[in-house]
C-alpha positions as a Markdown table, in Angstrom:
| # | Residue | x | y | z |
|---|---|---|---|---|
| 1 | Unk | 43.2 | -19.2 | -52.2 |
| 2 | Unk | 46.3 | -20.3 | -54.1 |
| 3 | Unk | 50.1 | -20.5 | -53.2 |
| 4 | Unk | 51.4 | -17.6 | -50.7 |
| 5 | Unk | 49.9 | -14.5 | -49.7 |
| 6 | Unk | 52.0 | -12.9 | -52.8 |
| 7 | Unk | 50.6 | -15.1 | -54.9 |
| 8 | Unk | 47.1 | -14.5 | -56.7 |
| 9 | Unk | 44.0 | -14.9 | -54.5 |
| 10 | Unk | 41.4 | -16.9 | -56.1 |
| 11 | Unk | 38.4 | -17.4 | -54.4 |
| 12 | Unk | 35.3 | -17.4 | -55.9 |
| 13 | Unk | 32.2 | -16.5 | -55.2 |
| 14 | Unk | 30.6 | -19.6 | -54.4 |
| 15 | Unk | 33.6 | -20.4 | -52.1 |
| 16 | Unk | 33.3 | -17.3 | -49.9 |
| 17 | Unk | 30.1 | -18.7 | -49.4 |
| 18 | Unk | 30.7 | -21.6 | -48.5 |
| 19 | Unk | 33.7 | -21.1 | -46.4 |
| 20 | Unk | 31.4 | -18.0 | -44.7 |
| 21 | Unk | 28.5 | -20.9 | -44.3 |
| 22 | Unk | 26.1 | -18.0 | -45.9 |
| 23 | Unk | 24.0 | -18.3 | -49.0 |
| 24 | Unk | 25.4 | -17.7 | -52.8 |
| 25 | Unk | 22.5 | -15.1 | -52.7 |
| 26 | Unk | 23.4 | -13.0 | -49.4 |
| 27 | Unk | 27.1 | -13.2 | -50.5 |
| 28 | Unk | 26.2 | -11.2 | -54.2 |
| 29 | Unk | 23.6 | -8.9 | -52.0 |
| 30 | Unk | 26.7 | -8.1 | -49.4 |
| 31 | Unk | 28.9 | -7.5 | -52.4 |
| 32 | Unk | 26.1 | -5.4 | -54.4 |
| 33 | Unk | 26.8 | -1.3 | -54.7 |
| 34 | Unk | 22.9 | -1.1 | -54.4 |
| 35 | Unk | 20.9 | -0.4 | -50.7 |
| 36 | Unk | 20.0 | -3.7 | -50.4 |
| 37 | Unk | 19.6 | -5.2 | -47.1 |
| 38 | Unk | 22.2 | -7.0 | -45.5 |
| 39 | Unk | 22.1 | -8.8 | -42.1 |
| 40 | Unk | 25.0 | -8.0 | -39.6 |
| 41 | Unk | 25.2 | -11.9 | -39.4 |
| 42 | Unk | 26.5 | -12.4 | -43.1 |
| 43 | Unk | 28.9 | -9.9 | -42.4 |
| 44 | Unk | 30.1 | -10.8 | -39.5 |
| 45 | Unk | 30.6 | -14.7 | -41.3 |
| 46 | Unk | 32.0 | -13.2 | -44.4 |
| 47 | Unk | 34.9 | -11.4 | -42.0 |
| 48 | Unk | 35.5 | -14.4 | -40.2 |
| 49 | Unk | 36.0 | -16.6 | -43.4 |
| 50 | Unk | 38.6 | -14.2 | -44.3 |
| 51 | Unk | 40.4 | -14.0 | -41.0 |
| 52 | Unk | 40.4 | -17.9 | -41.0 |
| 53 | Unk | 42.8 | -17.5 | -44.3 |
| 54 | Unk | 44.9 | -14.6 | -42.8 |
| 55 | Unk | 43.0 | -11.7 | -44.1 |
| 56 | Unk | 42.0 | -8.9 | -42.2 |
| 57 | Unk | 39.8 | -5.8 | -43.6 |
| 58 | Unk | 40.9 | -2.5 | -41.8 |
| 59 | Unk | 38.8 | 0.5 | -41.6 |
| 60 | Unk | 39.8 | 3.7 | -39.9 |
| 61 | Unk | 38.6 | 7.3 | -40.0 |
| 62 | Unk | 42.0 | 7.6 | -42.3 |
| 63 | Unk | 41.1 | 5.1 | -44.7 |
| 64 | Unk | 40.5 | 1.3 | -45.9 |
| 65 | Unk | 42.8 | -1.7 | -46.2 |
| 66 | Unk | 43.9 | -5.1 | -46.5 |
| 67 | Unk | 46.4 | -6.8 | -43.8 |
| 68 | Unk | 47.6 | -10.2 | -44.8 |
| 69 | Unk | 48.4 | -12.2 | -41.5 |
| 70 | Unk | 51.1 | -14.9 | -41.9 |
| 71 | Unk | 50.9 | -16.6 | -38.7 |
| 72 | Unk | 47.6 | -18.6 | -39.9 |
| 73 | Unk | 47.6 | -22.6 | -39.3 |
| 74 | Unk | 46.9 | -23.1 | -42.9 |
| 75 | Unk | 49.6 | -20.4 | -43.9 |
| 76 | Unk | 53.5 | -22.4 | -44.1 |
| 77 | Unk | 57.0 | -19.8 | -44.6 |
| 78 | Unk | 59.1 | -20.6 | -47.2 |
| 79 | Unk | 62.7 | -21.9 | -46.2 |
């Protein structure tokens, strides 16, 4: 992830993975539109690696979305 949150966010693929300690592989089959399986585990790491850099995935019966947290340890305001 690069700069501030309003900045462009950069990870790659094999980063996720690697900050989600999950395999290149389960990564593209968690990310796939087909039915393939995916174990609640690499989920569950995937959402924490995201959390750890202030993102937060919402879901509610009203919709989807993204919450950018700014009170992270590796997150630092602007003066």
């Amino acid at each position: 992830m690069s700069g501030e949150f309003g900045g462009r966010f950069s990870w790659t693929q094999e980063t996720l993975a690697d900050k989600a300690r999950v395999s290149l592989t389960a990564l593209k089959r968690l990310e796939s539109e087909s039915s393939l399986e995916v174990y609640e585990t690499t989920r569950d790491q995937v959402r924490r690696a995201f959390e750890a850099a202030g993102i937060v995935l919402l879901s509610t019966d009203k919709g989807k979305g993204v919450l950018l947290h700014h009170d992270t340890p590796n997150h630092q305001r602007r003066r």
